[in-house]
N, C-alpha and C positions, 0 to 999 in steps of 0.2 A: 454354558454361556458365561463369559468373566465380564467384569464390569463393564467395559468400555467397548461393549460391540456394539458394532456401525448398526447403525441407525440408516433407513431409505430415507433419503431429504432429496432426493430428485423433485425436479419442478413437476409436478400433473401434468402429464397431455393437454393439450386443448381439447381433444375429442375424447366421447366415451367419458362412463363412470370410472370412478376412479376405484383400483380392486384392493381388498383389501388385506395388506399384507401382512401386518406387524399384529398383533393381539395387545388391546387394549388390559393396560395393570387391570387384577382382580383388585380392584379397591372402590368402593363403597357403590351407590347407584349411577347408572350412566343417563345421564339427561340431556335430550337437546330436543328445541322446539319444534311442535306440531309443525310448523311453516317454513322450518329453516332452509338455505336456499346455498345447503352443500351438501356433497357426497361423503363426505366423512368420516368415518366411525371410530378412529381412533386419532391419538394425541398428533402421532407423528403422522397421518393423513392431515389432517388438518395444516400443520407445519408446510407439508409440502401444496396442500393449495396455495397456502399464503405465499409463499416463495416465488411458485408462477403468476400468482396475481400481479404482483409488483413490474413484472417487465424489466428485470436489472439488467446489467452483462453479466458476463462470465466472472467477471472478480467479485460483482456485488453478490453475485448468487453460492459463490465460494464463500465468502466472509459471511455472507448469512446463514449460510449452515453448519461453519464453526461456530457460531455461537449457538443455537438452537439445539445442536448436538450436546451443545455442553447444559443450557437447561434442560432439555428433556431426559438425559442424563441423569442431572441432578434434583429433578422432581421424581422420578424413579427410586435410585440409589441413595438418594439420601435425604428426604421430604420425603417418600414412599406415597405421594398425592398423585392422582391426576390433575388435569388443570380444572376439571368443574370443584375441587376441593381444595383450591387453592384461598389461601387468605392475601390481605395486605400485609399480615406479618409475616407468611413465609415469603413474601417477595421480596421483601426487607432482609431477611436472611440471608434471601439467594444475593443480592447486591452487597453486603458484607460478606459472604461467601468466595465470592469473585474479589474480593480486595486481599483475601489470604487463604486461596484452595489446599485442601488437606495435601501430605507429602505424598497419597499413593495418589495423587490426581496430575501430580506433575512429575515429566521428563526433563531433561537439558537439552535430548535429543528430538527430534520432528521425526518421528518415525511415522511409517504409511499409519493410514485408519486400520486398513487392515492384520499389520502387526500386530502382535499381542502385545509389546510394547509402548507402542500406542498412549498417551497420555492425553488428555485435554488441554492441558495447561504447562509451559515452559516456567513459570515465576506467578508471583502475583499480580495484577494487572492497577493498572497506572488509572487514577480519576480521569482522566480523559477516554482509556479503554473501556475502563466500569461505564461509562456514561454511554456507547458507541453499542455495547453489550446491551444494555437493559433497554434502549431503544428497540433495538432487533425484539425483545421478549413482548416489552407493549406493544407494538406494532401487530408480533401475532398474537397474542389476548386479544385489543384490539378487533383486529378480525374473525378472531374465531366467535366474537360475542355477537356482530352486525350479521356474519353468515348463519346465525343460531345453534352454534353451534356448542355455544358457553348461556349460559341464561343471564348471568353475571359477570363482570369483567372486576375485579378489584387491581388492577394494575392502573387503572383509572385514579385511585387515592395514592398511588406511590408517587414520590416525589423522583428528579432528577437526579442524578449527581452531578453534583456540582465541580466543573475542571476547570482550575484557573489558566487563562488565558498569557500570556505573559503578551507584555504590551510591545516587544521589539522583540525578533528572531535574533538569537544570538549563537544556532546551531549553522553556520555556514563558513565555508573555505575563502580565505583571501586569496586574490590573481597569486601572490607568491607562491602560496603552497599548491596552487591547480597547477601551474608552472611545474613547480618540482618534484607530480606526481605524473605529471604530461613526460616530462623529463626521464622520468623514471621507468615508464614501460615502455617508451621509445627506446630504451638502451638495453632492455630484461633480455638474457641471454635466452634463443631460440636453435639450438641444434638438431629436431625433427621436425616435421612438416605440421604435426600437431600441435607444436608450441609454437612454430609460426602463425598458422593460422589464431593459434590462442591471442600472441601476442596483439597481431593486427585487428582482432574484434574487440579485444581488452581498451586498445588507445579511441576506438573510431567510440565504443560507447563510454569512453569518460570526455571527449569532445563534442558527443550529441547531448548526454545530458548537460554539461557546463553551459552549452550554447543555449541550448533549447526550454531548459527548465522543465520539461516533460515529467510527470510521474513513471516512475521504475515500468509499470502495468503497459503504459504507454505507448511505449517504445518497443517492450519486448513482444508485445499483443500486433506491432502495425508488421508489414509487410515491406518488400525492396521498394518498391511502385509507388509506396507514400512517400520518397521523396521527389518531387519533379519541379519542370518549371514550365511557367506557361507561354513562355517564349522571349519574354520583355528583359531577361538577363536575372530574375527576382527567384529565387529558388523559394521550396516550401515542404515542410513536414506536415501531412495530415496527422494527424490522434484522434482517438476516441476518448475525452473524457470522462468524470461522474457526469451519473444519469445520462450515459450515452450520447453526450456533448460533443461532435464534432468541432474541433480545430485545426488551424493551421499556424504553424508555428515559421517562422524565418530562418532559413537555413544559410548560414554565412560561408565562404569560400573554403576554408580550413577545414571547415569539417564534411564537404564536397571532398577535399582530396581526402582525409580518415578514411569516407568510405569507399573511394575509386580505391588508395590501397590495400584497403579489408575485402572488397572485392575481387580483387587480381589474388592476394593470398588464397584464396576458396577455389579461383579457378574459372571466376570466374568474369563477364567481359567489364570492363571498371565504369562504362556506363548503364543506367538501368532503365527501365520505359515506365508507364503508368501501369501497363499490364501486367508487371511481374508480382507474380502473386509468390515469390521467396520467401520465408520471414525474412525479417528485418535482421533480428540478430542470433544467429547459428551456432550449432554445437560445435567445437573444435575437432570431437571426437569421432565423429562419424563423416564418413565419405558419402552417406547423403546429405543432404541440406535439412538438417532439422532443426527446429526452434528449441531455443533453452526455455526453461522454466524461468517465473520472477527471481526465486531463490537463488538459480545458477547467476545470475546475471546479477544480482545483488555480492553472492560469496566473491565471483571474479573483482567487481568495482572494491570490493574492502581486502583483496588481495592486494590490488593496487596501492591504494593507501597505508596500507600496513607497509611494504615495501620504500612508496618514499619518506614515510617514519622514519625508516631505519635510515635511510639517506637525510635526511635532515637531521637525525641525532648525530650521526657521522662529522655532519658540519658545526654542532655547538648549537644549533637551530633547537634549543630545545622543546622551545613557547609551539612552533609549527609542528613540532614532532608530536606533542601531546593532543595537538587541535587533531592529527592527520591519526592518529590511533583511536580515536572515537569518534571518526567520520562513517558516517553508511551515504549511501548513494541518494536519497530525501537529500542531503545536505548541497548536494549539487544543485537542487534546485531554488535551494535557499540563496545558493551563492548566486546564483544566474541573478535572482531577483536582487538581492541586495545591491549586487556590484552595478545592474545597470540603474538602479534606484538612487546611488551615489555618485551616477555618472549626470544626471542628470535627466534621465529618460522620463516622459510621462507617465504619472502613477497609470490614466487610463490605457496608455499602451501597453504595461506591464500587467493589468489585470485581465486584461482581451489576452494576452500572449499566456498568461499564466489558468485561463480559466476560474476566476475569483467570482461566486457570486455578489461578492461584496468590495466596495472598493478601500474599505477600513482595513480588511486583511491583507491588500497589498501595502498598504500604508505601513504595515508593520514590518515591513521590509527598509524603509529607509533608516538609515544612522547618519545621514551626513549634518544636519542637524545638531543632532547629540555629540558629534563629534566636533565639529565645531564648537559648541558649547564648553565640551569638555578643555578642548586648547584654551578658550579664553579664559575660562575660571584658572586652569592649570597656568596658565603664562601671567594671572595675577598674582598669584602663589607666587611664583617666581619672583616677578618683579618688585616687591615687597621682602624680600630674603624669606621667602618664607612664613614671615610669623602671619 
């Protein structure tokens, strides 16, 4: 067995005891209460009730078991504890642990689980992720102590990490450079049916996200049939949000035709009904209709922009070339928000559209303000020569 083999974090059945697969570490007594009110007997049993408790989707249940892979992982191989021997200072460890995981812990590459090369970790993780991270681990302590399965919870005395917020988004694409990366796969040279079809899925999803402001999950997770209209002339994108959030997003005339063209490349008829259960956004590569992954549909949108980089450096555009070389597809949604933020659109319409429990975190989207701001201080400078 080498370090990093997979781990069962499947969610539990509903039905039936749960069997028990993994052999709990030979390390010190196993306890858990005369009364407790789980099946459990080991670390990663326990992991995987938790998992199903929660009721996530598909991404949260994904995301939650990279991280729980990587503490139970790491209370194994390197704590050598199970979790009733856990302290508050190895959790403290494990959360400095995640700010700088050793070199045999990390890849550059995302290789399967299954791999041998297989890594936990790409890099060190950012205060925002350590914070997203140690959530997931309190959450199941948390649990494993209410179901009795822990007698003790010390994740209880660990503190947060603390990730600063920054008070205005300043990761988003200006109309110029959405323009002249629209520009740009519009024009991408296609000589096979496959880079046809690439090129026309390529344009129609950097027009839905631009429009839409949709998370990456979103889009690639809905189906043809979530775009419709109810008769009145109003089109609509349904989504599935965090925590399972149903929306509906506005879907504008441009990106109606993106996808009548994306669908005629495929083959297929350029209108679609509520019934079609297609995905939404397809491989290139196969002649059936299959759904890309988030990743696939990520790598394509930062093809794109890598591309009109190279055409904006082309033109002297250096300032846009730099922006459009460290854009990921998040960034389209930033822009959606900001640009109609700046146009004047209602903070509330933007936080309904964007799914915001809060309406302080759309707010962090407008700059028109500060930019304003910035002209008049900048235009007194001026008018004073300077001094």
């Amino acid at each position: 067995m080498h370090k990093f083999t997979p781990i069962n974090l499947e969610p539990v059945p509903r039905s039936g005891p749960l069997p028990s697969d993994t052999k709990r570490p030979d390390i010190g007594i196993f306890h858990v209460a005369d009364d407790a009110i789980t099946n459990a007997s080991t670390d990663s049993e326990i992991a995987r009730e938790f998992i199903a408790h929660g009721e996530l989707s598909e991404k949260s249940i994904a995301n939650t078991q990279k991280e729980l892979f990587r503490f139970l992982t790491w209370c194994r191989e390197e704590a050598g504890r199970s979790f009733h021997q856990l302290s508050v200072a190895d959790l403290n460890l494990y959360k400095a642990f995640l700010k700088n995981p050793p070199a045999d812990w990390v890849a550059t590459t995302k290789w399967p689980r299954t791999d041998p090369r297989y890594r936990p970790f790409t890099g060190p993780l950012s205060d925002a992720s350590r914070r997203q991270a140690m959530i997931a681990v309190k959450g199941l302590l948390a649990f494993a102590e209410q179901t009795g399965y822990m007698r003790r919870n010390p994740a209880r005395l660990v503190k947060n990490v603390r990730a600063p917020v920054a008070s205005r988004i300043t990761r988003y694409l200006t109309p110029h450079a959405i323009a002249l990366a629209l520009a740009t796969v519009s024009v991408r040279p296609a000589e096979t049916p496959s880079a046809l079809r690439r090129r026309a899925r390529d344009r129609f999803l950097l027009v839905a996200f631009t429009h839409t402001g949709a998370r990456l999950n979103e889009i690639v997770s809905a189906n043809m049939g979530a775009i419709y209209t109810e008769g009145n002339g109003r089109w609509w994108l349904d989504v599935i949000g965090k925590g399972n959030k149903p929306r509906r997003l506005p879907v504008p005339p441009d990106m109606l035709a993106a996808l009548r063209d994306y669908r005629q490349a495929f083959g297929l008829l350029p209108q679609t009904s509520r019934t079609d259960r297609t995905p939404l956004v397809l491989s290139s590569r196969n002649h059936s209709l299959a759904r890309i992954t988030d990743e696939a549909a990520a790598q394509a949108l930062k093809a794109v922009f890598a591309a009109a980089a190279s055409a904006a450096a082309g033109q002297g555009d250096t300032e846009t070339a730099a922006v459009l070389r460290q854009a990921s597809p998040h960034w389209l949604r930033h822009s959606m928000l900001t640009n109609h933020a700046n146009n004047g659109v209602q903070l509330k319409t933007l936080q309904d559209t964007a799914g915001h429990a809060n309406i302080a975190t759309t707010a962090a989207y407008l700059h028109k303000t500060d930019n304003e701001r910035h002209d008049e201080i900048i235009a007194s400078v001026i008018g004073r020569g300077g001094v």
